[in-house]
N, CA, C and O atoms as a GROMACS GRO file, in nm:
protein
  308
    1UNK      N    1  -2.857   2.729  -6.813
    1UNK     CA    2  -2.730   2.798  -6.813
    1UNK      C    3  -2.738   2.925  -6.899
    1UNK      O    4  -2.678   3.029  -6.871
    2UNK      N    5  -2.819   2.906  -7.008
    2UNK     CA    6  -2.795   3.045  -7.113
    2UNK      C    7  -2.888   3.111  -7.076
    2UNK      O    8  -2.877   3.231  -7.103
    3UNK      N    9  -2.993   3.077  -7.016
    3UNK     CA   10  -3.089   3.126  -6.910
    3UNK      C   11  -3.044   3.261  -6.798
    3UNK      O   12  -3.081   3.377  -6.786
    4UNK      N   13  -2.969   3.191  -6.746
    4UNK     CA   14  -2.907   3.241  -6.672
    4UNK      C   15  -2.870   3.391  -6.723
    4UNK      O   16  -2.920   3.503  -6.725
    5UNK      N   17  -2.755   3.324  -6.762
    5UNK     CA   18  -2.645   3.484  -6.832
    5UNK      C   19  -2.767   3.567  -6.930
    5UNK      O   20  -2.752   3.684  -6.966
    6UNK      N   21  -2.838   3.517  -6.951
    6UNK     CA   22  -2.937   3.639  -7.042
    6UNK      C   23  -2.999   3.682  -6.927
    6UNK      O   24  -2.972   3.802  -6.914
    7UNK      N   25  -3.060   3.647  -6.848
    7UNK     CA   26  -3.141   3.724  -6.707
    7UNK      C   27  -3.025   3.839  -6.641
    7UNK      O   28  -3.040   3.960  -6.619
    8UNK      N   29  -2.907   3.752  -6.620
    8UNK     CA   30  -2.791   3.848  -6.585
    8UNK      C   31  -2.723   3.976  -6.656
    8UNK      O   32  -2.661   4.070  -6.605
    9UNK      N   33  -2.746   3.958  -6.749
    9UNK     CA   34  -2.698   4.074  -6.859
    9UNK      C   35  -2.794   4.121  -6.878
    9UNK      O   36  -2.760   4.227  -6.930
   10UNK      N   37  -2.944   4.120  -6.873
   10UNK     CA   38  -3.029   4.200  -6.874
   10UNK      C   39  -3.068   4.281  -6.756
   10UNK      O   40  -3.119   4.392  -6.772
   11UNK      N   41  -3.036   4.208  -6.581
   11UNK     CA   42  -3.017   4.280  -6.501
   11UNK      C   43  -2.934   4.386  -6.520
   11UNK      O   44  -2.977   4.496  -6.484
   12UNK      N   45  -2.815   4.377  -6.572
   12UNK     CA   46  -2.703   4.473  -6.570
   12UNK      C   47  -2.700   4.624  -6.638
   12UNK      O   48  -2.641   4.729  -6.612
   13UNK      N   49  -2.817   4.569  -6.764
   13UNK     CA   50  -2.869   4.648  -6.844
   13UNK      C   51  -3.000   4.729  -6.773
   13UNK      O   52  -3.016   4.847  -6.803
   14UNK      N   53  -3.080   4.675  -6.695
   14UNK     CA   54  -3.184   4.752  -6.610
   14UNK      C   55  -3.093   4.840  -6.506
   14UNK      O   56  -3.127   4.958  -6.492
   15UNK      N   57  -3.009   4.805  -6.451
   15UNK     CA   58  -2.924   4.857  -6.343
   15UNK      C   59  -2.932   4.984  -6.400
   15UNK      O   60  -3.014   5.065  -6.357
   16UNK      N   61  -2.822   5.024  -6.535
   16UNK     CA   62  -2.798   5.123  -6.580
   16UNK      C   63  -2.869   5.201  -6.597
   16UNK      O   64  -2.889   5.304  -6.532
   17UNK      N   65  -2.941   5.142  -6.732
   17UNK     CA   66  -3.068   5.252  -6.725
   17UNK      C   67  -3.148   5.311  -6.614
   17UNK      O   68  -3.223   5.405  -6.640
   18UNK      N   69  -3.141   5.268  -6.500
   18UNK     CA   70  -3.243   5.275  -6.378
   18UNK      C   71  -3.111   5.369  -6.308
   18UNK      O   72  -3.118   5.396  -6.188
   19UNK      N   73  -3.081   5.381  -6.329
   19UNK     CA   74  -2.944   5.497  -6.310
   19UNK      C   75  -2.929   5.635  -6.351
   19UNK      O   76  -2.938   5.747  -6.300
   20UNK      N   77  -2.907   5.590  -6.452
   20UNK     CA   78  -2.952   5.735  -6.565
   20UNK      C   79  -3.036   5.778  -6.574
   20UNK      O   80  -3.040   5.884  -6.637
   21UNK      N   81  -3.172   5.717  -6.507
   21UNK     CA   82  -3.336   5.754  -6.500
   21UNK      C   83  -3.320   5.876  -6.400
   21UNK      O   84  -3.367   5.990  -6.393
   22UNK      N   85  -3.229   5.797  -6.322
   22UNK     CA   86  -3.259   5.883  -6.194
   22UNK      C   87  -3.145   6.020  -6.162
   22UNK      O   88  -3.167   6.128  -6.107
   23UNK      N   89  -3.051   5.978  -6.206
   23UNK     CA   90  -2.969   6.093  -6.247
   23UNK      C   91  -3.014   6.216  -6.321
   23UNK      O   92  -3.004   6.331  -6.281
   24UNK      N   93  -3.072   6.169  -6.448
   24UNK     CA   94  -3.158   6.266  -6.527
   24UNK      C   95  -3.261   6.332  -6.469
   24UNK      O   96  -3.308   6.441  -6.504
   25UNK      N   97  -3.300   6.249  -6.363
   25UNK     CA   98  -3.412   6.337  -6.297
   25UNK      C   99  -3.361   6.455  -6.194
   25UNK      O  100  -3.417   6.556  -6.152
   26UNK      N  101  -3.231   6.399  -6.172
   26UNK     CA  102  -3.224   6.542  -6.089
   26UNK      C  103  -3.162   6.662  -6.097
   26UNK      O  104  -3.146   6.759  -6.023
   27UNK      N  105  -3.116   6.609  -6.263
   27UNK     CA  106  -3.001   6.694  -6.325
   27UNK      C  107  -3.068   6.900  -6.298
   27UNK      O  108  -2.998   7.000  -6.315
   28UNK      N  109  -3.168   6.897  -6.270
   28UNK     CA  110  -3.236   6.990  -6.262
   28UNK      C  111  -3.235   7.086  -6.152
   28UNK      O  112  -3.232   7.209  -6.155
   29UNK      N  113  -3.237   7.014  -6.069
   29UNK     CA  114  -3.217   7.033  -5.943
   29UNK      C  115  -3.066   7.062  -5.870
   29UNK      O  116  -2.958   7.009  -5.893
   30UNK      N  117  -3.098   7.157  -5.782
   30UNK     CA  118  -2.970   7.180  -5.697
   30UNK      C  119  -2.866   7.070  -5.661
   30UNK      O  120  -2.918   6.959  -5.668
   31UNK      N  121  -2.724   7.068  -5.621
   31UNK     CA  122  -2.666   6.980  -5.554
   31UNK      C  123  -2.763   6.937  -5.402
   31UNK      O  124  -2.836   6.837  -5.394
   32UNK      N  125  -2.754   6.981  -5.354
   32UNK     CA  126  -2.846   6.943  -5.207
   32UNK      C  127  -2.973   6.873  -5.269
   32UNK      O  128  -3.048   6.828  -5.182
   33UNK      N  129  -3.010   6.854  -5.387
   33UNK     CA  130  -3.129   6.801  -5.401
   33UNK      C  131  -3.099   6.685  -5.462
   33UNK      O  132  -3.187   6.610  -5.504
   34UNK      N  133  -2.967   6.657  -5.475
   34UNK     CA  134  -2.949   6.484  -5.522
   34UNK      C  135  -2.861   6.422  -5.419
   34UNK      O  136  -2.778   6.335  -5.446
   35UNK      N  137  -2.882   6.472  -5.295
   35UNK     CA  138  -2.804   6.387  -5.147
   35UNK      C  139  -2.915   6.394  -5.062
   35UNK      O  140  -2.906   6.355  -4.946
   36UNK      N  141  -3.024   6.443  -5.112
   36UNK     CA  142  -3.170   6.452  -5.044
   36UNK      C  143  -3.227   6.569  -4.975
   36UNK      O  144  -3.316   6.559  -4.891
   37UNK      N  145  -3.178   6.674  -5.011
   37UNK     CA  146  -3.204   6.793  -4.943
   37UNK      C  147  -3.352   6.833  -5.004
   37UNK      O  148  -3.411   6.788  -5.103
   38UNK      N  149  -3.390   6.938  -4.903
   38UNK     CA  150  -3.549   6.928  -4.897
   38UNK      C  151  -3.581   7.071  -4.995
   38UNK      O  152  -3.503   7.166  -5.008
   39UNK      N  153  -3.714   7.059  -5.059
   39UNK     CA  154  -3.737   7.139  -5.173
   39UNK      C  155  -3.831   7.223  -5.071
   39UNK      O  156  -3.889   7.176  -4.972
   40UNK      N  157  -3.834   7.337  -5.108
   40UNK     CA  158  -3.920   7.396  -5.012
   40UNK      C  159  -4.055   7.458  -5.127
   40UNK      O  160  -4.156   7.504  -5.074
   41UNK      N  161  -4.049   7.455  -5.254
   41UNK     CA  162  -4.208   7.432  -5.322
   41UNK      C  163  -4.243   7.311  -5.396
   41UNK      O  164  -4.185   7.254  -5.488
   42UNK      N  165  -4.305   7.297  -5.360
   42UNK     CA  166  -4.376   7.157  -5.442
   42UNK      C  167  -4.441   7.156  -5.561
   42UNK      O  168  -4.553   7.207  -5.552
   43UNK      N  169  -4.402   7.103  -5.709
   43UNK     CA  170  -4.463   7.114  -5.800
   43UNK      C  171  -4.492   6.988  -5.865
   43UNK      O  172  -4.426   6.886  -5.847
   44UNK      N  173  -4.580   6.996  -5.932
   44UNK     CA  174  -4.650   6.905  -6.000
   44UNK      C  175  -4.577   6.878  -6.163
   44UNK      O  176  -4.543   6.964  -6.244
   45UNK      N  177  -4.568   6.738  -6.175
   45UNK     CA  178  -4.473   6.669  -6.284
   45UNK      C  179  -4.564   6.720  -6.406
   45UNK      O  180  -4.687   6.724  -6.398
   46UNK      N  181  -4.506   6.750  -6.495
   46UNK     CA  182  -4.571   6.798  -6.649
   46UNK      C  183  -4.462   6.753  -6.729
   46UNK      O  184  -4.341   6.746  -6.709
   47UNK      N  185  -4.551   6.718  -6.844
   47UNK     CA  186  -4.477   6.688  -6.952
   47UNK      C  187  -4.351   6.629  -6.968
   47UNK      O  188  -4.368   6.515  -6.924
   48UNK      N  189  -4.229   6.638  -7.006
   48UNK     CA  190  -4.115   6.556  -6.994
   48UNK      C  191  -4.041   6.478  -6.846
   48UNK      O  192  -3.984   6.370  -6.832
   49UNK      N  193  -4.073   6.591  -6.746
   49UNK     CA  194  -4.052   6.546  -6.595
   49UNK      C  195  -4.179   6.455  -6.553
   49UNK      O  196  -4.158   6.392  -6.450
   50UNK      N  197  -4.307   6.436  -6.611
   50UNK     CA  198  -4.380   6.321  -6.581
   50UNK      C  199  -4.333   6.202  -6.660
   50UNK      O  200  -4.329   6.105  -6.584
   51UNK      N  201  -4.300   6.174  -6.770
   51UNK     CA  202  -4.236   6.096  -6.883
   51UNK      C  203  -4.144   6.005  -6.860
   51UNK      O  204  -4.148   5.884  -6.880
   52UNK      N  205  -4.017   6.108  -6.792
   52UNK     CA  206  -3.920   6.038  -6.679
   52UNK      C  207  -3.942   6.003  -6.571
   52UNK      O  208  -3.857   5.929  -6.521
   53UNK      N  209  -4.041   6.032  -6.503
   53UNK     CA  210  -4.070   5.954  -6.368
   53UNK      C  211  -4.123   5.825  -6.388
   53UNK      O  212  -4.076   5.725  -6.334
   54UNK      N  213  -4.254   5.824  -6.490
   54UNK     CA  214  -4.325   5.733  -6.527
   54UNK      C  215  -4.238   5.605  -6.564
   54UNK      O  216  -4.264   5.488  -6.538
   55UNK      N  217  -4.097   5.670  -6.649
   55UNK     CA  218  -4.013   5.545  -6.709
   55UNK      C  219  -3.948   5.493  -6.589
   55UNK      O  220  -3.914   5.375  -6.573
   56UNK      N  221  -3.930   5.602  -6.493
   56UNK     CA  222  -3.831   5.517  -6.347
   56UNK      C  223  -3.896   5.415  -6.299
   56UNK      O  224  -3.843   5.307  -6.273
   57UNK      N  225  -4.019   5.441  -6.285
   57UNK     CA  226  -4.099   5.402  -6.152
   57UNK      C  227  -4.077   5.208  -6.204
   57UNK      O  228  -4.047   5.109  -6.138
   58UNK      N  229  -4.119   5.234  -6.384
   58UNK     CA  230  -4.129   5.112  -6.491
   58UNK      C  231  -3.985   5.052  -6.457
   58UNK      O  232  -3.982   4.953  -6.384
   59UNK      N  233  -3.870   5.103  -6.504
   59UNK     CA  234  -3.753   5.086  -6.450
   59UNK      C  235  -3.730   4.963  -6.375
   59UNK      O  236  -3.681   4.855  -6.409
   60UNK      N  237  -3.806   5.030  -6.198
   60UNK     CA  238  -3.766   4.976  -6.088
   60UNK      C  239  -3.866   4.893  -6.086
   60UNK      O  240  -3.828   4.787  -6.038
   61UNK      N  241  -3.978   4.892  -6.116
   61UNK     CA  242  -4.067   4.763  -6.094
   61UNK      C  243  -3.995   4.668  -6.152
   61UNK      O  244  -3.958   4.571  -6.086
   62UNK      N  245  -3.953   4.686  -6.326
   62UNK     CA  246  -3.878   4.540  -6.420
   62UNK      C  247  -3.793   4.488  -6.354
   62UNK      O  248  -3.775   4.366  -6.348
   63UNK      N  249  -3.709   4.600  -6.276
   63UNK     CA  250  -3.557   4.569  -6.207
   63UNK      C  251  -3.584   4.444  -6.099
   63UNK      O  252  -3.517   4.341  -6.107
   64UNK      N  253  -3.684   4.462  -6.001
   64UNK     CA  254  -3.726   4.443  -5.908
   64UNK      C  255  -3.772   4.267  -5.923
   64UNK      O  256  -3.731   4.162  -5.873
   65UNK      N  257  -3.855   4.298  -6.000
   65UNK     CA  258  -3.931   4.142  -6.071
   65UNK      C  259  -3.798   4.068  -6.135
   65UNK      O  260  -3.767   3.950  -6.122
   66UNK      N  261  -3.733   4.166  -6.202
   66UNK     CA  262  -3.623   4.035  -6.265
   66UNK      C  263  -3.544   3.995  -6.173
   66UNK      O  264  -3.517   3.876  -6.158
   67UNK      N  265  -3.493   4.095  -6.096
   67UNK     CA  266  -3.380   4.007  -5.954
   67UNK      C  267  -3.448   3.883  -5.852
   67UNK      O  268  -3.401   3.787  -5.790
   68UNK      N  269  -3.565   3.934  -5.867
   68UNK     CA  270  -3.641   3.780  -5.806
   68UNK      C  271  -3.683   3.643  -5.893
   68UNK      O  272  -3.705   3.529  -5.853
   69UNK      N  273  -3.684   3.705  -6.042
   69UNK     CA  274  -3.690   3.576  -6.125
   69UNK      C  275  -3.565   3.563  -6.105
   69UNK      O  276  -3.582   3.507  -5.997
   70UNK      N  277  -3.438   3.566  -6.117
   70UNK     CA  278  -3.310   3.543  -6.158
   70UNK      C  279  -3.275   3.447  -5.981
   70UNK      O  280  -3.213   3.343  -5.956
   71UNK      N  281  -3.340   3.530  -5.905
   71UNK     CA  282  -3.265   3.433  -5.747
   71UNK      C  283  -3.334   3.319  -5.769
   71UNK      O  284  -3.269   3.218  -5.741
   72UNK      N  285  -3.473   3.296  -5.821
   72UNK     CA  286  -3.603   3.188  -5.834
   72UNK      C  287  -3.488   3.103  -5.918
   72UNK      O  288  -3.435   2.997  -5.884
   73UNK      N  289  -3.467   3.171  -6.022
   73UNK     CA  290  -3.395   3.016  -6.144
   73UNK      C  291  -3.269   2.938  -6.100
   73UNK      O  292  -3.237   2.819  -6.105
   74UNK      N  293  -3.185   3.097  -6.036
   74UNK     CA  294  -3.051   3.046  -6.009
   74UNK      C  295  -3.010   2.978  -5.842
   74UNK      O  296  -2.914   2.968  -5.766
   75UNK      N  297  -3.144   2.946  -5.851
   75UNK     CA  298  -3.129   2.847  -5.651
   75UNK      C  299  -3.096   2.694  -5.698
   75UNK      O  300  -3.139   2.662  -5.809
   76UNK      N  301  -3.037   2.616  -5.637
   76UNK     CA  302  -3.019   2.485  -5.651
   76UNK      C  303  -3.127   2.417  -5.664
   76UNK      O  304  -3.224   2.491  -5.648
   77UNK      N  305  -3.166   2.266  -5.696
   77UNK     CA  306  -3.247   2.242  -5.720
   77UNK      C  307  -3.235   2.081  -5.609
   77UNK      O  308  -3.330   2.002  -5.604
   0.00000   0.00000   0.00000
């Protein structure tokens, strides 16, 4: 049970952050480039914009793995 609600509140807590990861990433970028509009040069991530990608990518893997531990614990038995 306390299992539970700690997996759950830590999902809730990855949610966010995995939010703001990605928000921040596009804060840079045009409006059309955070509804998916297409960049027409391509550049290579340096320094703080590699930093933040690196933390998303981490982000969504934890996110990913914990919503499948959390369905694994919280199935009937």
């Amino acid at each position: 049970m306390i299992l539970n609600v700690f997996l759950g509140i830590a999902q809730i807590i990855l949610a966010v952050a995995l939010i703001a990861a990605v928000l921040i990433q596009s804060k840079g970028e045009e409006l059309g480039g955070v509804f998916g509009g297409a960049q027409s040069v391509y550049q290579t991530r340096r320094g703080v914009d590699k930093l933040l990608f690196t933390i998303t990518v981490f982000l969504a893997i934890a996110f990913f793995i914990l919503a499948i531990v959390n369905v694994i614990l919280s199935a009937p038995r």
